[in-house]
C-alpha positions in Angstrom: 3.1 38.5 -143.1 0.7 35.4 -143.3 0.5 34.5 -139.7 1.4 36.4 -136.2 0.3 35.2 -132.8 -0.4 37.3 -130.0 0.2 36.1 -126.5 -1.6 38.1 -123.6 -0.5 38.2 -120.3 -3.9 37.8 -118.7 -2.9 39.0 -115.5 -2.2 42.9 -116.5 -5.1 44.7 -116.9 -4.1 46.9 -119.7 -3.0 43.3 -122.2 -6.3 42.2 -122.0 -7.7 46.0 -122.6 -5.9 46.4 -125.3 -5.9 42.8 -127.1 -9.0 43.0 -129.1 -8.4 46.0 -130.9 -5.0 44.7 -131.6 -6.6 41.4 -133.0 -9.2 43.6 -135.2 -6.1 45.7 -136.8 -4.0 42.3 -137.2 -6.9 40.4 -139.2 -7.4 43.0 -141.8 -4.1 42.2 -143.1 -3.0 38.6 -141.9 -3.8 36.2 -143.2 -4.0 34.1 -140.1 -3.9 35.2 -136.3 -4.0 33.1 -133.4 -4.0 34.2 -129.5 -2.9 32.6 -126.2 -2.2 33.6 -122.5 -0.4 30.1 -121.8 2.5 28.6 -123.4 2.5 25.7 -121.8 -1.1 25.1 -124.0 -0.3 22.6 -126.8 -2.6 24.3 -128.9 -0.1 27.2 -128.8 2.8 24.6 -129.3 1.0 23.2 -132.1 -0.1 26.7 -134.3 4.0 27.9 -133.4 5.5 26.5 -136.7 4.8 28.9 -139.7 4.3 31.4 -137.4 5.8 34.7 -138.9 5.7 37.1 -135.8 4.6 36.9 -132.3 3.2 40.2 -130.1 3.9 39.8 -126.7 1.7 41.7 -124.4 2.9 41.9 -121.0 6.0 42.2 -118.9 9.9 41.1 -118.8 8.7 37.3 -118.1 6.2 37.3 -120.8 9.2 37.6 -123.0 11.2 35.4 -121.3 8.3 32.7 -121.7 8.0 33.5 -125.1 11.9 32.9 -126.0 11.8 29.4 -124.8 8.6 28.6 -126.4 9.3 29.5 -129.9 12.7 27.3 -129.7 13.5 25.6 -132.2 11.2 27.9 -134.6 13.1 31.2 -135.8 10.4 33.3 -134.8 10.5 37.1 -133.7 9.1 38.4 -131.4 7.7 42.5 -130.7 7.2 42.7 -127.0 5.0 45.2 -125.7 5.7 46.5 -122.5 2.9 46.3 -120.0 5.2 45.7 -117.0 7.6 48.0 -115.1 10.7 48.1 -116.3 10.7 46.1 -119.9 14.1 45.9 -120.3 13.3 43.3 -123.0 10.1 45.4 -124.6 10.2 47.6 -128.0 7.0 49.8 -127.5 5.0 50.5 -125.0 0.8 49.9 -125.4 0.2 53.3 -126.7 2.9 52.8 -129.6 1.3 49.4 -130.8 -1.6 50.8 -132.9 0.6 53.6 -134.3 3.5 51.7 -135.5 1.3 48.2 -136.3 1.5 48.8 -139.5 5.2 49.3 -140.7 5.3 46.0 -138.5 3.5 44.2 -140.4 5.2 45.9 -144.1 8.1 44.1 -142.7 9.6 47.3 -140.9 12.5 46.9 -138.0 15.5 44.7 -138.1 15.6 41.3 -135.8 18.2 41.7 -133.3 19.3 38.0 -131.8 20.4 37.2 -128.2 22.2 34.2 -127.2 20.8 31.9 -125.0 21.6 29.1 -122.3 21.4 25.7 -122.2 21.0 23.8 -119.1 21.3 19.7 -118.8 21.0 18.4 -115.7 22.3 14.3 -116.1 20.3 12.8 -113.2 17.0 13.9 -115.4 18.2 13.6 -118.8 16.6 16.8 -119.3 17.8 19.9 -121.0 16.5 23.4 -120.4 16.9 27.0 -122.6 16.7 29.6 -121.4 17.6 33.5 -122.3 18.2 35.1 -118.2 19.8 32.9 -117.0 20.6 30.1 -115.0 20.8 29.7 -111.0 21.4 26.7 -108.9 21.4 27.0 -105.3 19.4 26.8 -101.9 15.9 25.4 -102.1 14.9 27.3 -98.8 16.1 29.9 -96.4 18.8 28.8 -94.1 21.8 27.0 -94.8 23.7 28.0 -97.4 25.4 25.5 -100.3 28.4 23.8 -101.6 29.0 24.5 -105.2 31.7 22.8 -106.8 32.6 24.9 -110.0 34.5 23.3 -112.8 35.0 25.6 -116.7 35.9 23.6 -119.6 36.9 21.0 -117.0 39.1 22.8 -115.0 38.0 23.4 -111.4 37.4 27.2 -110.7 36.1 27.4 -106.9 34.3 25.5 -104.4 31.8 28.2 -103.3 30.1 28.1 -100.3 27.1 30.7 -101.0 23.0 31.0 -101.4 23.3 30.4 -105.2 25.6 30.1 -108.1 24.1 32.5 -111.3 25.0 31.7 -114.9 23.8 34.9 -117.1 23.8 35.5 -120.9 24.2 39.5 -122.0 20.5 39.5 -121.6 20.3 38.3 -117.5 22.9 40.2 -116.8 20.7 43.4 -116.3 18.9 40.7 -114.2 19.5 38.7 -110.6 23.2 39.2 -111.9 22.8 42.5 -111.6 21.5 42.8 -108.2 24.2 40.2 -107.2 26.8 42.3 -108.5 27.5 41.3 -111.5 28.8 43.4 -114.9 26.4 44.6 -117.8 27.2 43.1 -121.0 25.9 45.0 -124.6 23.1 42.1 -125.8 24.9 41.5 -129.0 27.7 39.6 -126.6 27.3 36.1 -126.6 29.6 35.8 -123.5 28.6 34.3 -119.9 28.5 35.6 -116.5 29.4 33.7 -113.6 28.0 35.3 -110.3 28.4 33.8 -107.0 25.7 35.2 -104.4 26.5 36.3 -101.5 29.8 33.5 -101.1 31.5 32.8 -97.6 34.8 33.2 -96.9 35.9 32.8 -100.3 36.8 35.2 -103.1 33.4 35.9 -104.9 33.4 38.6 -107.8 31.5 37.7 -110.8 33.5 36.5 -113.9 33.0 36.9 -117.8 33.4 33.9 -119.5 33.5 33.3 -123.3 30.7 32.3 -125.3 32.1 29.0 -125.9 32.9 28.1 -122.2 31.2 24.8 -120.9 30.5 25.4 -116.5 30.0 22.3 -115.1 28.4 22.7 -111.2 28.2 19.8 -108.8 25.7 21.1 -105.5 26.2 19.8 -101.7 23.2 20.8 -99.4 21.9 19.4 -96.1 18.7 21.7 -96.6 18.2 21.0 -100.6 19.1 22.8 -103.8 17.5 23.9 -107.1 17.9 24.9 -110.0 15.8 27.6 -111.5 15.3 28.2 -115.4 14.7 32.2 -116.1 13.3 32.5 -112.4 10.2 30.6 -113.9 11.1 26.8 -114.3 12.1 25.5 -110.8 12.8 22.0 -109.9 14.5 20.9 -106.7 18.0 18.9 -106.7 19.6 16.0 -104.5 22.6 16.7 -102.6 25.7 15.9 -105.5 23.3 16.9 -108.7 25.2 18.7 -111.3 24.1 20.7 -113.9 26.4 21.9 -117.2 25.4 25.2 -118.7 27.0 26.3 -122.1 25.2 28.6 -125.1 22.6 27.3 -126.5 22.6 26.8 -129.8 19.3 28.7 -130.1 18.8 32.3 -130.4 16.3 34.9 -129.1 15.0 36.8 -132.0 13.7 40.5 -131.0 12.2 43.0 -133.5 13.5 46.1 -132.8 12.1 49.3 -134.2 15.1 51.3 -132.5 18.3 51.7 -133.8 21.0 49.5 -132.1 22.9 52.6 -130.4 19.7 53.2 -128.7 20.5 50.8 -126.5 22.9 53.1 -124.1 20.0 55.6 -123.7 17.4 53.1 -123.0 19.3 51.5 -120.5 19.8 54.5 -118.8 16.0 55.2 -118.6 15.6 51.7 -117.1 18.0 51.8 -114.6 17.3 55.3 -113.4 13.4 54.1 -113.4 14.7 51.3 -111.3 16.5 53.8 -108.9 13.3 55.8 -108.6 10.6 52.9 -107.9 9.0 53.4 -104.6 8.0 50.3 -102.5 4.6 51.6 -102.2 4.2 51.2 -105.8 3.9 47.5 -105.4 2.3 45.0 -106.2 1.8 46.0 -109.9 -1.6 46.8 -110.9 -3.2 42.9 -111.8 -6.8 42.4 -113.0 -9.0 42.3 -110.0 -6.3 43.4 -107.8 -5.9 47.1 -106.0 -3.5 48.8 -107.3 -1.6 52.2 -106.3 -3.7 55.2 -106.6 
């Protein structure tokens, strides 16, 4: 490898522990290494091209971050799990030293995840992302009006909090909690999950990959639309936004073997049976954490 960027998420303790010793390892045998803790720098945008590999230290949202900013560039990315749960991770922090170095001799296989993508007309904008894509209330109270249309054929006026749109990867997400299926991460179909719906049938539906879900909102109170739970913009009452596949992939480096996946989703859902409330909030530098 000539070049590999490392993006630290500054605000768990143990990334920015464990960053310089991972930076020492890197440049005795890279060429070039850079380092960020913000995507949105255009420094980072800027040194993305070329880039061979990208170490993410951090959570579930670090990776999520780092999906959308390597697009259009076919970049993997080696997530380290400093978070939680890391349903998206390969290693945890005490693996990264250990296993650096069949990394870098070009060890692991790249396993690629469909994506979204999410145009919203009245903006002429248009938004990837890897989750998933919600559009729904902007604050507690009333609920919305979402007028549901697939491949141009209406499906359901919903009147609910939120309308989710989910790849295989945000379906262990807010899908999940909302009821929705788990799809393997090799499917490159679409979830449609209606949360919490009014008087109205509401259970989830899998769509195929090709599908094209046009959704036209009606709120007194205000709508949005969130990208990944991290992009958030508020819409006008009769906004629409049309969500198909992206034709951008996530690109993972996986060190596992694909039937793996069963057992480590079992460990991550049974983890997220056993957290206890008074775990939270995570450990963040500067911040108590639990004892």
């Amino acid at each position: 490898m000539n070049k590999v960027g490392v993006f630290v998420a500054a605000r768990w303790r143990g990334a920015t522990e464990l960053v310089d010793g991972l930076r020492a390892a890197l440049a005795a045998q890279v060429a070039e290494v850079w380092q960020t803790s913000s995507w949105d720098d255009p420094a980072a945008q800027e040194r993305i091209e070329g880039t061979d590999l990208v170490i993410c230290l951090g959570g579930d949202g670090s990776m999520l971050w780092a999906a959308r900013a390597v697009v259009p560039h076919p970049v993997p990315i080696l997530g380290v799990n400093m978070g939680r749960l890391g349903f998206l991770a390969e290693i945890g922090p005490q693996e990264l030293m250990e296993k650096l170095p069949r990394v870098l001799a070009g060890a692991g296989r790249v396993e690629q995840r469909a994506m979204l993508q999410a145009q919203v007309p009245a903006w002429g904008q248009t938004f990837q992302a890897l989750n998933d894509v919600v559009i729904g209330r902007a604050l507690a109270g009333r609920p919305v009006y979402m007028d549901v249309t697939v491949d141009g054929q209406r499906l359901a006026v919903y009147r609910c909090d939120a309308v989710i749109v989910a790849t295989a990867t945000g379906s262990t997400g807010y899908s999940l909690s909302a009821g929705g299926p788990i799809l393997h991460p090799d499917s490159r179909d679409l979830v449609l999950t209606p949360v919490a719906p009014h008087l109205a049938p509401g259970g989830p539906l899998v769509l195929p990959g090709d599908a094209v879900i046009d959704l036209i909102v009606s709120a007194e109170d205000g709508a949005a639309v969130s990208i990944d739970g991290q992009v958030n913009r508020t819409l006008d009452s009769g906004d629409g936004v049309s969500v198909c596949r992206s034709p951008h992939v996530a690109r993972f480096l996986r060190l596992s073997k694909p039937q793996d996946y069963y057992r480590i989703l079992a460990e991550r859902l049974q983890l997220l049976k056993g957290i206890n409330a008074s775990e939270y909030p995570p450990t963040f530098e500067g911040k108590a954490g639990p004892k």
